[in-house]
C-alpha positions in Angstrom: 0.0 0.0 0.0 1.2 3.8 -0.9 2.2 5.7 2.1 0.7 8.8 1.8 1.2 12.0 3.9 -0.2 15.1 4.0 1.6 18.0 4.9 0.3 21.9 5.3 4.0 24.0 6.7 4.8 26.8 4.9 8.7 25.0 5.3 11.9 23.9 3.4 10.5 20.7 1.3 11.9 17.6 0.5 15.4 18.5 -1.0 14.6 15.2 -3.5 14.7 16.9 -6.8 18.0 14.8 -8.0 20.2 16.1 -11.0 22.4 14.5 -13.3 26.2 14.0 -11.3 27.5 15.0 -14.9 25.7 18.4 -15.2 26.4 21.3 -12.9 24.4 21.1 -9.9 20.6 23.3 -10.8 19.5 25.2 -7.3 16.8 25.3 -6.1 15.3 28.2 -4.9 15.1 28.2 -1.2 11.4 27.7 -0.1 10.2 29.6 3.0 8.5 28.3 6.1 4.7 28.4 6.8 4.8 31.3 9.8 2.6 29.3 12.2 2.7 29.6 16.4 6.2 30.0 17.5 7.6 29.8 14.8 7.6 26.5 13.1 10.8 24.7 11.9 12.0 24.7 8.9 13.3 21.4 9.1 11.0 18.8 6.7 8.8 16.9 8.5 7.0 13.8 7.1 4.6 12.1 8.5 3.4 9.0 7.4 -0.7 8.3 7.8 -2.6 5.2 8.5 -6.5 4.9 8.4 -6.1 2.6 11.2 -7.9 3.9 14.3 -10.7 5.1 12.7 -14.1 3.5 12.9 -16.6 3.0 10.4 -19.3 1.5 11.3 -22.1 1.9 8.5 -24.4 4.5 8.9 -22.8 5.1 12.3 -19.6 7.0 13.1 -18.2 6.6 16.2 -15.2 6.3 18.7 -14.2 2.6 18.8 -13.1 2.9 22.3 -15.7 2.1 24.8 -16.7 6.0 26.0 -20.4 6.4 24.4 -22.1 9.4 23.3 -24.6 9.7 26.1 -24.9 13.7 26.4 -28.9 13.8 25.6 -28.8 16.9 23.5 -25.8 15.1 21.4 -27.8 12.0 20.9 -30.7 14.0 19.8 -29.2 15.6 17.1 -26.6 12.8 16.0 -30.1 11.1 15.5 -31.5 13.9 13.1 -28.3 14.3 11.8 -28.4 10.6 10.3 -31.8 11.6 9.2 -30.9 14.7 7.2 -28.3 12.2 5.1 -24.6 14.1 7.0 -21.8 11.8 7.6 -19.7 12.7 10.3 -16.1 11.1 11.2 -14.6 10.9 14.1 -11.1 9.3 15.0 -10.8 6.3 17.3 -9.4 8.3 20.2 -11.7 11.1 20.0 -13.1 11.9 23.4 -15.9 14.5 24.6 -17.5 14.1 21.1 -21.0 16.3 20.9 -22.7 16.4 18.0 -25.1 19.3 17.2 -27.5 21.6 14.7 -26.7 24.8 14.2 -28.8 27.8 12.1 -27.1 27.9 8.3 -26.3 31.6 6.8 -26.8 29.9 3.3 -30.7 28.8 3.5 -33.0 26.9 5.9 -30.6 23.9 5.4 -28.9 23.6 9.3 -25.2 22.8 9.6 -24.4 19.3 10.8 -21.2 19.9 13.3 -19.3 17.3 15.7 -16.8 18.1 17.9 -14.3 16.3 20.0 -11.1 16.2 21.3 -8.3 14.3 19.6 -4.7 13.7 20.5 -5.0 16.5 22.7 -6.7 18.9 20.6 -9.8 19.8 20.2 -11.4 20.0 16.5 -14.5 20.8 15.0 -16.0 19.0 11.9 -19.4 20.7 9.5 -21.4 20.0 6.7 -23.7 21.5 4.7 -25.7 20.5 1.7 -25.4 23.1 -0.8 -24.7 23.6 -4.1 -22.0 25.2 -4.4 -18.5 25.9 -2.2 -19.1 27.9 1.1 -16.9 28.7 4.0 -19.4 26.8 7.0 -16.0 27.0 9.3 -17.7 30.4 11.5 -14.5 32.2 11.0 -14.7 35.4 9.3 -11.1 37.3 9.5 -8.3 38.1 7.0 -6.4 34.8 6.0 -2.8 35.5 5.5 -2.6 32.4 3.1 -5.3 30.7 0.9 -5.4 28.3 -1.5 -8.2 26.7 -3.7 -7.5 23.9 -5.7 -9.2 20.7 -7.3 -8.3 17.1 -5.9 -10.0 14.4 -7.9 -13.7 14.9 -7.5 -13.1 17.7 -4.7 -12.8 21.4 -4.4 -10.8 21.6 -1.8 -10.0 25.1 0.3 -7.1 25.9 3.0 -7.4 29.3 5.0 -4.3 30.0 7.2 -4.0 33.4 9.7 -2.2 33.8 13.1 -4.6 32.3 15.1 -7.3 30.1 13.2 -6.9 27.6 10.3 -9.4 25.6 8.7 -9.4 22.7 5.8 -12.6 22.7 3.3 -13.6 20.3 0.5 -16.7 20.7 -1.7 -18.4 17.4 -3.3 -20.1 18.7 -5.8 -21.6 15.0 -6.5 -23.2 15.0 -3.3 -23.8 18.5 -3.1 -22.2 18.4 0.2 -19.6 20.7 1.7 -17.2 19.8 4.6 -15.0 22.0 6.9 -12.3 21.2 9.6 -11.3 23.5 12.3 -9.5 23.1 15.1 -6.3 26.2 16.2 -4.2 27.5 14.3 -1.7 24.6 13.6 -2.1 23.7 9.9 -0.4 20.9 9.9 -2.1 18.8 12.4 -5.3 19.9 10.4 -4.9 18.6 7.5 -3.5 15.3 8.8 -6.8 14.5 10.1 -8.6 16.3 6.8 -6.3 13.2 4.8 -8.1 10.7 7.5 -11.4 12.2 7.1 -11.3 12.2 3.2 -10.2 8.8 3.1 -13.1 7.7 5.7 -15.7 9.4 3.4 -14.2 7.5 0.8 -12.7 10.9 -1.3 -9.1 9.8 -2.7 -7.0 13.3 -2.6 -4.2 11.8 -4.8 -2.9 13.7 -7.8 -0.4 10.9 -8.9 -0.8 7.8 -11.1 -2.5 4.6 -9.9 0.7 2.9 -9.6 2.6 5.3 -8.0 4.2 5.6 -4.5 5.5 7.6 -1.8 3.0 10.0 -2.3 3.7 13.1 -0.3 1.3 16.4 -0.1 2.8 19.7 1.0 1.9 23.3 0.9 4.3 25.8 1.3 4.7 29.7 0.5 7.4 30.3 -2.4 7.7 33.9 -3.8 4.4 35.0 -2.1 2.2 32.6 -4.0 0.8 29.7 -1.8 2.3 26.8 -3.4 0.0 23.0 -3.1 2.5 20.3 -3.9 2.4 16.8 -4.8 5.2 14.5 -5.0 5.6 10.7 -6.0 7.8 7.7 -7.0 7.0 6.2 -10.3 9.2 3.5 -11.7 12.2 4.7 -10.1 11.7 8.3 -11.0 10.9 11.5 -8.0 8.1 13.2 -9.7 6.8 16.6 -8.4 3.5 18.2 -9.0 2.7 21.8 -8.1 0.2 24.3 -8.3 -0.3 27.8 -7.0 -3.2 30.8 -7.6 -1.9 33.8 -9.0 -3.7 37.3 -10.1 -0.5 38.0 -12.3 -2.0 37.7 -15.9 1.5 37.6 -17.3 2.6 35.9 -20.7 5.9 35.3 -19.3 3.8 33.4 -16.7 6.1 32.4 -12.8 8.2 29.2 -12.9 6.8 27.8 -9.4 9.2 24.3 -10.4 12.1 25.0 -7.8 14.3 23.8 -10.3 16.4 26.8 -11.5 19.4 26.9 -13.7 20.6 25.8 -17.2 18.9 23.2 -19.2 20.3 21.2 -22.5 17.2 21.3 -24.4 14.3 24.2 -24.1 10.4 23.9 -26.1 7.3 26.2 -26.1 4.8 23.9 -25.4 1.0 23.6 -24.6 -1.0 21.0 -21.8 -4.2 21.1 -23.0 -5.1 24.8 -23.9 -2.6 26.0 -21.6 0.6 27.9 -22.7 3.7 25.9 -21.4 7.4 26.3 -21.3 9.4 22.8 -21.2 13.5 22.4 -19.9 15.3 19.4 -19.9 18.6 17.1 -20.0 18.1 14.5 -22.3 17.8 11.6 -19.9 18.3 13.5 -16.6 16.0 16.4 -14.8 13.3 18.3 -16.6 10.9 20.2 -16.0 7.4 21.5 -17.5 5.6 24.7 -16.6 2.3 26.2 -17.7 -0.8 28.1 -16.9 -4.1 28.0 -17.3 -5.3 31.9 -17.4 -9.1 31.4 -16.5 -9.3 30.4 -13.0 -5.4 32.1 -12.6 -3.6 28.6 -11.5 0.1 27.9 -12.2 1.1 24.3 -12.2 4.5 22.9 -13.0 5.5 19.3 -13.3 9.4 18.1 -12.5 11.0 14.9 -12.5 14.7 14.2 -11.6 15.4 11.4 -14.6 14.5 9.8 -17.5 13.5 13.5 -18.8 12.4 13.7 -22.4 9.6 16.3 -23.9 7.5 13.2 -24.5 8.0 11.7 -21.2 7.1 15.2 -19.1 4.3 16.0 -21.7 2.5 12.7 -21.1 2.9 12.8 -17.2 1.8 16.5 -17.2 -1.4 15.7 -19.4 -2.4 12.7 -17.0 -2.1 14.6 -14.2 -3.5 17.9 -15.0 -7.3 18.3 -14.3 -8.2 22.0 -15.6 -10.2 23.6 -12.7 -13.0 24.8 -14.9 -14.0 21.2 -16.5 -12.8 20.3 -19.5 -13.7 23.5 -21.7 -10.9 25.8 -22.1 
């Protein structure tokens, strides 16, 4: 089975982006740490997630440890809840879990919410059904860092300031949307939004079936929030980035990391997107592009085995325009 981690610190990442012992060494642009509480290190972390521990149970979610929900008013609305159609996951270890009703700012639709404690933090969890993306967490301030970005069937959202975070993801085939909270530590946040996505049965992965290693990171990289996705494929390091920009710019940002020289250099399109294409015949290349409507940059890398044909097919498998499939 894939490991698969999901990281969210604006940090130094992986330093896995090989090059060719024979060519001079390409740098890469230092990447700058996520500015969460204290200060958090710049050093990578990786953390590798298991859906073990978490309980599904049917149409009931619920601690697998032996504490009950027995708070009346929880039991109440976990009842209506289940009636209204909401799934709600909680880890095994979650303790003090109340589930609860509250009035909707977006129609007479109420919020389904659930919170608990977990690992000594405590988190809230929403839904709503609606028809389009909304921000259910309750916190209205100005987010230092955002990002918006499609993940396989999801729209999924990250909202970042010095004191609150919260992880969202819109199913617009269920016309459901879901919202994490808990603090201000990102990180920790978006482990548990990896659990919950998997629990819903949501895969987040932006890499080939056959892939593995599959890492996700977010970082900040020239001001632009950066969503990363990185993989092992037939012996090659792949990474797969994408960042929202208002710069409407034909000589569009390189958000790769992978600066320097290249032997061989091709104007290029993915899809309808304009893209610029680097390479070493057989060692690292690279391909960027952008796609203008919904302002997203996205770049593709890989460390070996580069050729215009490999990077172009990767880049065309991977690439799922935010706006459907009309350019």
């Amino acid at each position: 089975m894939n490991n698969s981690a999901f990281l969210f610190v604006m940090k130094s990442i992986d330093d896995t982006l090989l090059e060719e012992a024979q060519r001079p060494a390409i740098k890469v642009r230092p990447r700058l740490q996520f500015l969460g509480i204290a200060g958090l290190a710049a050093a990578c972390i990786l953390v590798v997630l298991s859906l073990r521990g978490w309980l599904y149970t049917g149409e009931k979610l619920f601690p697998s440890q032996s504490t009950p929900v027995t708070d009346p008013a929880s039991e109440t609305a976990f009842a209506e809840i289940q009636r209204l159609g909401y799934t709600l996951p909680v880890p095994s270890d979650a303790q003090d879990v109340f589930y609860a009703l509250l009035d909707s700012d977006f129609g007479s639709t109420p919020i389904a919410e659930v919170t608990y404690k977990s690992g000594g933090r405590s988190y809230s969890c929403r839904a709503l059904k609606s028809q389009q993306p909304e921000n259910i967490s309750g916190l209205y301030q100005e987010w230092t860092h955002s990002l918006d970005w499609k993940a396989g069937r999801l729209q999924m959202q990250l909202r970042q300031s010095d004191t609150d975070a919260w992880v969202g993801w819109y199913a617009p085939d269920a016309e459901v949307q879901w919202c994490l909270s808990g603090g201000e530590d990102a990180l920790s946040l978006l482990h548990t939004a990896q659990q919950l996505l998997e629990t819903l049965g949501y895969g987040v992965t932006a890499a080939p079936e056959q892939a593995e290693d599959i890492l996700y990171n977010a970082f900040a990289l020239d001001d632009l929030t950066v969503g990363e996705t990185e993989f092992m494929l037939d012996g090659v390091h792949y990474s797969y980035r994408m960042a929202q920009t208002w710069a409407i710019d034909e000589d569009f940002a390189d958000i790769s990391g992978m600066d320097g020289s290249f032997q061989h250099e091709a104007e290029v399109e993915i899809t309808w997107c304009p893209a610029r294409l680097y390479y070493d015949e057989g060692g690292a290349g690279k391909v960027v592009w952008f796609d203008v409507v919904p302002g997203l940059l996205y770049s593709l890398s890989m460390d070996q085995g580069a050729s215009e044909e490999a990077l172009l097919a990767m880049a065309n498998q991977l690439f799922a325009p935010a706006q459907g499939d009309v350019g």
